[in-house]
C-alpha positions as CSV (number, residue, x, y, z in Angstrom):
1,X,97.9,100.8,85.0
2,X,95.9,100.4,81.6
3,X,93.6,97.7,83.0
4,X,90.3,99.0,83.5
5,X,89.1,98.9,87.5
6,X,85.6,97.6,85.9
7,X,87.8,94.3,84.6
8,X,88.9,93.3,88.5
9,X,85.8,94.4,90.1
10,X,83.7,91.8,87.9
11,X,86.5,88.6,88.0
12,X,87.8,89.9,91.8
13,X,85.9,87.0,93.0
14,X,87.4,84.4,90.8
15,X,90.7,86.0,90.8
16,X,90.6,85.4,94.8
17,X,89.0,81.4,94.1
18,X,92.4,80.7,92.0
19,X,94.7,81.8,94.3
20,X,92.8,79.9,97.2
21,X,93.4,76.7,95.1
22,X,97.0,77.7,94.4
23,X,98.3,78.8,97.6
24,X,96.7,75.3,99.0
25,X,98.7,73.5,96.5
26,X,102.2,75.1,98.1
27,X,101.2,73.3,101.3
28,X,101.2,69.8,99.5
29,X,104.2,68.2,100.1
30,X,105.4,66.9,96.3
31,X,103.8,70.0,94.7
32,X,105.0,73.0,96.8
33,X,108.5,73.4,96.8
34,X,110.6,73.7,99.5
35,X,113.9,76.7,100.3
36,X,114.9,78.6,102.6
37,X,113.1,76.7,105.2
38,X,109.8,77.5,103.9
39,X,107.7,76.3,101.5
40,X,106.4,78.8,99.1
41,X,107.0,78.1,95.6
42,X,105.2,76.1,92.7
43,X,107.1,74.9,89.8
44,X,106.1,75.0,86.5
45,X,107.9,74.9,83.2
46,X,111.1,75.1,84.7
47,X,110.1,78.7,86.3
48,X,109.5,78.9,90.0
49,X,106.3,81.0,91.1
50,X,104.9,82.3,94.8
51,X,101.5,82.1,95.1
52,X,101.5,84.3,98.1
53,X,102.6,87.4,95.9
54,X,99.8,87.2,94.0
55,X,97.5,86.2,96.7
56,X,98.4,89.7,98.0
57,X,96.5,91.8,95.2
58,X,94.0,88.8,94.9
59,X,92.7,89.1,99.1
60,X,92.5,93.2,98.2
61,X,90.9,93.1,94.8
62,X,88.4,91.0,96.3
63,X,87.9,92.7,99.6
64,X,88.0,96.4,97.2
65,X,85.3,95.0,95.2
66,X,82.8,93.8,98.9
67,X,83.6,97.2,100.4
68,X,82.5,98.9,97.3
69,X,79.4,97.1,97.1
70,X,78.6,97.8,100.3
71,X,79.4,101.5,100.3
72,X,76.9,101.9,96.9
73,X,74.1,100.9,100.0
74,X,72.1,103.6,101.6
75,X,73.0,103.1,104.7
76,X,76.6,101.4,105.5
77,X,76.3,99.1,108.7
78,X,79.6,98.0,110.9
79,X,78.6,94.2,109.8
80,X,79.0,95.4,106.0
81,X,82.6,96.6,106.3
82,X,84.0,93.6,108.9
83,X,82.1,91.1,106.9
84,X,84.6,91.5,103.8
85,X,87.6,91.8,105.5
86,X,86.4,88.6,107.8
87,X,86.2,86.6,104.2
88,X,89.4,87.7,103.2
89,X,91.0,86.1,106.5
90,X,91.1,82.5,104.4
91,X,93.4,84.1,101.7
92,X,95.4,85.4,105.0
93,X,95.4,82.4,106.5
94,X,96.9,80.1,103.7
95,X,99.6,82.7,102.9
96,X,100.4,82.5,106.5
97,X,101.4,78.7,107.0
98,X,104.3,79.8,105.3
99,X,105.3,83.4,104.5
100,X,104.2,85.2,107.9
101,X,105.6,88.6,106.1
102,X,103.2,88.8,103.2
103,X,100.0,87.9,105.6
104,X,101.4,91.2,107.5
105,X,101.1,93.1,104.8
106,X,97.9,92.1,103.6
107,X,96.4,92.5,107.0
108,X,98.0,96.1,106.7
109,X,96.8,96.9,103.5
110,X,93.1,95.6,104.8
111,X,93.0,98.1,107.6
112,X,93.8,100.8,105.9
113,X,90.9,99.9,103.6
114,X,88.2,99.7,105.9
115,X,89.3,102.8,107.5
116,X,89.3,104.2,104.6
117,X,85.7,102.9,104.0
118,X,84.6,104.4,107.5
119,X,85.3,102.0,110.3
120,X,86.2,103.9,113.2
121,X,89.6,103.8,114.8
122,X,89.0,102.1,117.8
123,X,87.3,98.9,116.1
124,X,91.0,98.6,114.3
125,X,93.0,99.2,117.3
126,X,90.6,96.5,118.9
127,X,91.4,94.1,116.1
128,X,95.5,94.6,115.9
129,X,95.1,93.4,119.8
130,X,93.5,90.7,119.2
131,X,96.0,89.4,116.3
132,X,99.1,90.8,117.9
133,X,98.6,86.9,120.2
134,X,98.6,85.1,116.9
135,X,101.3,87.3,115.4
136,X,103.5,86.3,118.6
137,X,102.7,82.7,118.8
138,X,103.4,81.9,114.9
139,X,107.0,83.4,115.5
140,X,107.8,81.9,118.5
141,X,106.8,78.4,117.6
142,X,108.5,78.2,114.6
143,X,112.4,78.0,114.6
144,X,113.2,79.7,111.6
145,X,111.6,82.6,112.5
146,X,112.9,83.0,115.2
147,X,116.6,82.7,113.8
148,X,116.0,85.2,111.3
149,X,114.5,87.9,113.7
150,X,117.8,87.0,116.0
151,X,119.9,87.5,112.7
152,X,118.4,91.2,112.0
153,X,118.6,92.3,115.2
154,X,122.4,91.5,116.0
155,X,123.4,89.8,112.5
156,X,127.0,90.1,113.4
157,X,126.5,88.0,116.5
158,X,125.1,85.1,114.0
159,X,127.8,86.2,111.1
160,X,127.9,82.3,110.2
161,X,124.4,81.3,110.6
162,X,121.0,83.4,110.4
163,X,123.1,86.5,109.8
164,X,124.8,85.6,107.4
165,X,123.0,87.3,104.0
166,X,122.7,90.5,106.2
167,X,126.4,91.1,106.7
168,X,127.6,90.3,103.7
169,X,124.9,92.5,102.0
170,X,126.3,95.6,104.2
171,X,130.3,94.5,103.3
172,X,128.9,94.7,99.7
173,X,127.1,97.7,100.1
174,X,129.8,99.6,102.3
175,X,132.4,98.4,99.7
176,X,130.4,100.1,96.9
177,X,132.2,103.7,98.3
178,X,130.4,106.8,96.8
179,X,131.4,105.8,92.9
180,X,131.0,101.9,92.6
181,X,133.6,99.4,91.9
182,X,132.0,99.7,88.7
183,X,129.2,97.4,86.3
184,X,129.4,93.8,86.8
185,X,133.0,94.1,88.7
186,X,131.1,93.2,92.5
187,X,132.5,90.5,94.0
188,X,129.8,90.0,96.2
189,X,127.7,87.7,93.4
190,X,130.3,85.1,92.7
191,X,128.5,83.3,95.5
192,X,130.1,85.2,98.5
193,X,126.1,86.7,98.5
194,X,123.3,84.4,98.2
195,X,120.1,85.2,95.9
196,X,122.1,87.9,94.7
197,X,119.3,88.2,91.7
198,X,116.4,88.6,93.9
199,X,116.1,89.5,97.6
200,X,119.9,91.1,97.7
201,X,119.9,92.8,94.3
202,X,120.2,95.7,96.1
203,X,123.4,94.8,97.8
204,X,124.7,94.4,94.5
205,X,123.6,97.4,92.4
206,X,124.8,99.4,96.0
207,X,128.5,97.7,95.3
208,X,129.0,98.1,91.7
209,X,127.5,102.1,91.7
210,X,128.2,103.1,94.8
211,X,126.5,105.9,96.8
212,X,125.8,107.8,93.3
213,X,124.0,105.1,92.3
């Protein structure tokens, strides 16, 4: 918030370079690290960091800063506002080996910025149908992707497998009642839940506070 815009749009371009070299790295086997059944994760000083999340604001910053270039232009040309969004497709593509949600969002995030730039609507809808393919095919050839989209559609039919997480985050959230079983009382983190710090916080907080909270 207290970061200047001038300090990204000047280092957007090296900002993006880094996290090209880092989000490579992940692929290495012996360097990225390995959970979930994906690999995603770079270690370092005994803390555990995801390129991809930060590739997220590196692909925009960097695609922001093209766009805005272009638009300071007298006259703004189709080429000028597909051309960044084109480059940012190798950021995209190295988060998407592994971590298929946060390449959605980027892609998201990028078509709302060129609209927002002045691409018409119909160029966009064009695009989305010509991805959708890609979308489909990097689900369905990869197993664990597949198990996980089974496991939030019908978790309860996979309660011992891919559903797993999902039902015991709504037992811990529908044991919560309105008040809460109170702070640090849940008995959904002494390993009943799994990643109870991170991705199912929520599940947690809902148990101990309840509705109110």
């Amino acid at each position: 918030y207290r970061m200047p815009t001038e300090f990204w749009y000047r280092r957007a371009g090296w900002f993006f370079i880094f996290l090209l070299i880092a989000c490579a790295l992940v692929l290495i086997p012996g360097i990225g690290i390995k959970a979930g059944g994906a690999r995603r994760w770079l270690g370092f000083a005994g803390l555990r960091i995801q390129p991809s999340e930060f590739m997220k604001l590196a692909t925009l910053f960097f695609a922001a800063a093209l766009l805005a270039r272009e638009l300071q232009k007298p006259i703004v040309a189709m080429k000028g506002l597909l051309v960044p969004v084109g480059i940012a497709q190798i950021g995209v593509a190295l988060v998407v080996a592994e971590d298929l949600g946060s390449a959605v969002v980027i892609e998201l995030v990028l078509g709302v910025m060129i609209l927002a730039a002045g691409l018409p609507i119909r160029w966009l809808l064009l695009s989305i149908l010509g991805i959708f393919p890609i979308i489909y095919h990097l689900i369905a050839s990869t197993p664990f992707r597949i198990r996980r989209i089974m496991g939030f559609i019908d978790p309860w039919a996979h309660r011992s497998t891919s559903g797993y997480q999902i039902t015991e985050a709504l037992i811990s959230i529908g044991s919560g009642g309105v008040t809460g079983v109170g702070l640090g009382s849940g008995k959904k983190q002494l390993h009943f839940l799994p990643e109870p710090h991170t991705d199912f916080i929520f599940a947690i907080w809902a148990e101990e506070t309840g509705f109110i909270g």
